[in-house]
MIFI-31698 format. One line per 10 residues: number of its first residue (from 1); their letters; for each residue x negated, y negated, z of C-alpha. Coordinates in steps of 0.25 Angstrom, whole numbers, plus 2048, in hexadecimal, padded with zeros to 3 digits. Each point is the difference from the previous one (the first is absolute). Layout:
# residues N
NUM> A> X Y Z | ... .
//
This chain:
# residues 198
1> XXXXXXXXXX> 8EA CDB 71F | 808 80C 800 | 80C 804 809 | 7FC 80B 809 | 80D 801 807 | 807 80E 801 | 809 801 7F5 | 810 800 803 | 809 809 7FE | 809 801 7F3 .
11> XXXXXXXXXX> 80D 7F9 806 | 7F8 7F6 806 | 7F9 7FE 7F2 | 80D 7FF 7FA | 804 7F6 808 | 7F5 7F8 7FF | 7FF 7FF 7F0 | 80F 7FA 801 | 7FB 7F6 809 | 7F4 7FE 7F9 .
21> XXXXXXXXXX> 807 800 7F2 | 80C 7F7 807 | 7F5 7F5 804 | 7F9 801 7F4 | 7FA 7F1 800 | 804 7FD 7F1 | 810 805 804 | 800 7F8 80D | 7FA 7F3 7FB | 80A 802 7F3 .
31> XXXXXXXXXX> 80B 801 80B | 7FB 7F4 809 | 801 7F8 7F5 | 80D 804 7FC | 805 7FD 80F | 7FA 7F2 801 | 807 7FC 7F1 | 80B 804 807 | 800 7F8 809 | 7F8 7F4 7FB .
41> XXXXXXXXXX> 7FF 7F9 7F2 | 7F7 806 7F8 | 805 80D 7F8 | 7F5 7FD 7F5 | 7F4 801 80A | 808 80E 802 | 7FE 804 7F2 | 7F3 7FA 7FF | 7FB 808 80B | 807 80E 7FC .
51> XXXXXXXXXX> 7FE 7FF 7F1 | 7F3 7F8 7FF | 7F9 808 80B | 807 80B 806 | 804 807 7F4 | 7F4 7FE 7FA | 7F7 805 80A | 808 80C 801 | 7FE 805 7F2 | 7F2 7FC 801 .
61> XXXXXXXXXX> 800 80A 80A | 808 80A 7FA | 7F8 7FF 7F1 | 7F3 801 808 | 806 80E 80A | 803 805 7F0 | 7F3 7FF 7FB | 7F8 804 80C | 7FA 7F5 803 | 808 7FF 80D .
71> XXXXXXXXXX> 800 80C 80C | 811 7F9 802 | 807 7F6 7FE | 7FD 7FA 80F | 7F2 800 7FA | 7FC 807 80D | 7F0 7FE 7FB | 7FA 7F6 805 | 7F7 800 7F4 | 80C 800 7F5 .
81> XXXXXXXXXX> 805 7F4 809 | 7F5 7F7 7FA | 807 7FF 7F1 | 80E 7FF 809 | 7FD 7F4 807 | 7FE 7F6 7F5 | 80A 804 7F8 | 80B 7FF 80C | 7F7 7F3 803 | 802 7FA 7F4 .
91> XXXXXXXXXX> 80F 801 7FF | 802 7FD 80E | 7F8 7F3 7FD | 808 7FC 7F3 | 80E 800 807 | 7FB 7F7 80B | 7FA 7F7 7F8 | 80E 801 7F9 | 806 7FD 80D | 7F7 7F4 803 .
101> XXXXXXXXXX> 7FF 7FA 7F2 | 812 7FF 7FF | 801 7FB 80E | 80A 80A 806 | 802 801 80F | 7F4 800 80A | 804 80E 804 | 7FD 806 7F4 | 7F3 7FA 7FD | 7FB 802 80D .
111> XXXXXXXXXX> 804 80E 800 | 7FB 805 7F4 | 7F2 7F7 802 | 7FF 808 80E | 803 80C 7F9 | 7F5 7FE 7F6 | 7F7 7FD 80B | 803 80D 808 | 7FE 807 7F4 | 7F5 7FB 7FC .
121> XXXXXXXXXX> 7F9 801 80F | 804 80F 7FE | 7F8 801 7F2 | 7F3 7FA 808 | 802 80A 80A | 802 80D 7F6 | 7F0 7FF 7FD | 7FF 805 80F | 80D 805 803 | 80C 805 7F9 .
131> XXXXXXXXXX> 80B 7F6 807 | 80D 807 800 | 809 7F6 7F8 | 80C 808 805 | 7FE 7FB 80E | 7FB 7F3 7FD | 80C 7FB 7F6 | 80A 807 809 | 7FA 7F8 80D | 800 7F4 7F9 .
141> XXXXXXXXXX> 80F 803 7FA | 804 802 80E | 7FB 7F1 803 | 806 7FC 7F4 | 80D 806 806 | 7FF 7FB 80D | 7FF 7F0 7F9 | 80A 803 7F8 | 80B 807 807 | 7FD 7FD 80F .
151> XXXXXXXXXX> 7F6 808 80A | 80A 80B 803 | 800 804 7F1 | 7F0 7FF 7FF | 7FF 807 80C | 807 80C 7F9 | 7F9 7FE 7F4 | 7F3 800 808 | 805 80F 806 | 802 804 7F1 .
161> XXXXXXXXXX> 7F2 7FB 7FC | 7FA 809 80D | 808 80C 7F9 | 7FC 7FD 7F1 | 7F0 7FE 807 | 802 80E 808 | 804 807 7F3 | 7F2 7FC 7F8 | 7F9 806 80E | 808 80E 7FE .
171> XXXXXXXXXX> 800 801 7EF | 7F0 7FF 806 | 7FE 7F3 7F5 | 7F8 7F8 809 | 7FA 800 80E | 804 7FC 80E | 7F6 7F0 7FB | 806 7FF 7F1 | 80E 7FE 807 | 7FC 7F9 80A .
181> XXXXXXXXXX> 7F8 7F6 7F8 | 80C 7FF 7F8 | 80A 7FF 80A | 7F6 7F4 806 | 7FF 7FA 7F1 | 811 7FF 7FF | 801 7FB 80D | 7F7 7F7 7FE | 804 7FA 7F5 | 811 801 804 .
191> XXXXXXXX> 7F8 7F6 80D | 7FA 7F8 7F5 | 80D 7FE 7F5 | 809 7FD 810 | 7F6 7F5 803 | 800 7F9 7F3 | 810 802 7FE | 7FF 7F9 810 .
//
């Protein structure tokens, strides 16, 4: 499914790839789970999260833009998107086992295990279509913010992740559906993580 939208002007595509860059779902979930080490017990999970999957991913990403194998490092393809997947899949699952297997807080284990499911809904749907990851993480984040710091501050979080969703629209790297199915995903599963943390 391609973008047909008119394209924006420069300023407005400038714009739009600091937000886009800004909410990068691999630098806003390294960030969240700085803010809720922070905040709770728990720095490890922190460091498990960045250095066992974050980092990781990102120069999987980066070795695979080098050699060609990826059009950029969001993996904008939806086809390049099915060796993506599992390998942030497979990371994302080791650090929650992790979590679960050491007992640390409820939170943290029923965060990541909600973020493994939201990414892994999102990997299901990439067969049909290219779910915009930006959107979804920063949605969920948003709930993930709200839980944590109050509804005022997830409510501003929630305006961000608008902003961060608008900017993949303008940079033309999904459509008008992607965004919304991945909005629909992170809310979801921000509902999901607030019921069972209820």
């Amino acid at each position: 499914m391609h973008n047909t939208a008119p394209e924006a002007g420069p300023r407005l595509k400038l714009l739009a790839t600091v937000v886009s860059g800004l909410g990068h779902p691999l630098l806003t979930a390294a960030l969240f789970v700085g803010a809720v080490a922070s905040r709770q017990s728990g720095t490890w999970v922190a460091g498990a999260v960045v250095g066992g999957v974050v980092l990781p991913v990102a120069a999987w990403n980066y070795w695979r833009v080098r050699r060609g194998q990826y059009t950029n490092f969001d993996v904008s393809a939806r086809e390049q998107r099915h060796s993506f997947y599992p390998v942030l899949l497979t990371l994302l699952a080791l650090a929650t086992g992790s979590t679960w297997l050491v007992g640390t807080p409820i939170a943290w284990r029923a965060g990541l295990a909600v973020a493994l499911g939201l990414i892994l809904l999102c990997y299901l749907l990439n067969f049909r279509l290219k779910v915009s990851l930006h959107a979804a993480l920063s949605f969920f984040l948003a709930g993930g913010v709200g839980l944590l710091a109050g509804a005022g501050w997830g409510l501003g979080a929630a305006l961000l992740a608008g902003l961060v969703a608008a900017s993949r629209l303008v940079l033309r790297r999904h459509t008008g559906p992607e965004v919304l199915v991945g909005a629909s995903v992170g809310i979801g599963a921000a509902g999901v993580l607030g019921w069972l943390l209820g």
